[in-house]
C-alpha positions in Angstrom: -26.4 0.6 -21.0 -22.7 0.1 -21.1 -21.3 -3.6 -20.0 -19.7 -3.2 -16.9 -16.0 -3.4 -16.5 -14.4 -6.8 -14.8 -11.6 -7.8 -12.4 -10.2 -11.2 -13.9 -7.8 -13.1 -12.1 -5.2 -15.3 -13.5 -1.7 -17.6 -13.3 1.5 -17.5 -15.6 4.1 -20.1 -15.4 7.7 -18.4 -16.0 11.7 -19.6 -15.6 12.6 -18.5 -12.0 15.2 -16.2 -13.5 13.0 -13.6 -15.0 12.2 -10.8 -12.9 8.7 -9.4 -11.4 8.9 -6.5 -14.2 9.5 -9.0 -16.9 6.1 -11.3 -15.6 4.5 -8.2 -15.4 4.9 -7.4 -19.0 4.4 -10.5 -19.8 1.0 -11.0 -17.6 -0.2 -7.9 -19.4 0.2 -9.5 -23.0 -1.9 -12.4 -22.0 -4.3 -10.1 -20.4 -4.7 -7.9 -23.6 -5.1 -11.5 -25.7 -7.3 -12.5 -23.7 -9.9 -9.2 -23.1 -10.0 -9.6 -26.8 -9.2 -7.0 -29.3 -11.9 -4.5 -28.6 -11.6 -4.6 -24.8 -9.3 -2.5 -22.9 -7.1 -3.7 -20.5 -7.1 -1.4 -17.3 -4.5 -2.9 -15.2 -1.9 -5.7 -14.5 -1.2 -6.6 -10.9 1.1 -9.6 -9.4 -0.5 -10.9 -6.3 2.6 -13.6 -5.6 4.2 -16.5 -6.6 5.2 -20.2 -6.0 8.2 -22.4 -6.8 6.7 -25.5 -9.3 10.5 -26.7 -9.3 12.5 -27.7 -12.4 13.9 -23.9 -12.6 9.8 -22.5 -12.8 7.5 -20.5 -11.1 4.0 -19.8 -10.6 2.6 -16.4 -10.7 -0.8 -14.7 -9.5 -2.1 -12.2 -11.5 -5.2 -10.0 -12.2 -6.2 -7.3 -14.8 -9.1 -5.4 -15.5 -11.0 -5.2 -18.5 -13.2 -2.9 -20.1 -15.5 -3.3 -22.7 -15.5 -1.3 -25.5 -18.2 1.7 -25.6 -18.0 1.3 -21.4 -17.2 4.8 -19.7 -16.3 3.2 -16.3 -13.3 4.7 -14.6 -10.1 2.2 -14.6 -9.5 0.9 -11.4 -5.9 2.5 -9.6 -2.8 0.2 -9.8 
């Protein structure tokens, strides 16, 4: 039997001047690191964020990961 897939929820910490589409990207890069390099990464979604101060913020993320050899369905964006 297959592993099932998993909802993992994170935080990034980014200069307040890049854009939601930049910590997206970026979100998803650290997802795919760490799923691990068999895994599949489903999706990325921002949840928020909060000021830290000193020009950074504090974003909410989660991803979805599936393991390899697992037929599950990704999860919609």
């Amino acid at each position: 039997m297959a592993k099932a897939s998993r909802v993992h929820h994170d935080t990034i910490v980014v200069p307040v001047r890049m854009s939601a589409a930049q910590v997206r990207a970026l979100a998803q890069r650290e997802a795919i690191a760490q799923a691990g390099e068999d895994a599949t990464v489903a999706f990325v979604h921002l949840h928020g964020s909060r000021p830290l101060g000193a020009g950074e913020v504090e974003w909410r993320y989660s991803y979805q990961v599936i393991p390899p050899g697992d037929a599950t369905t990704p999860m919609p964006d």
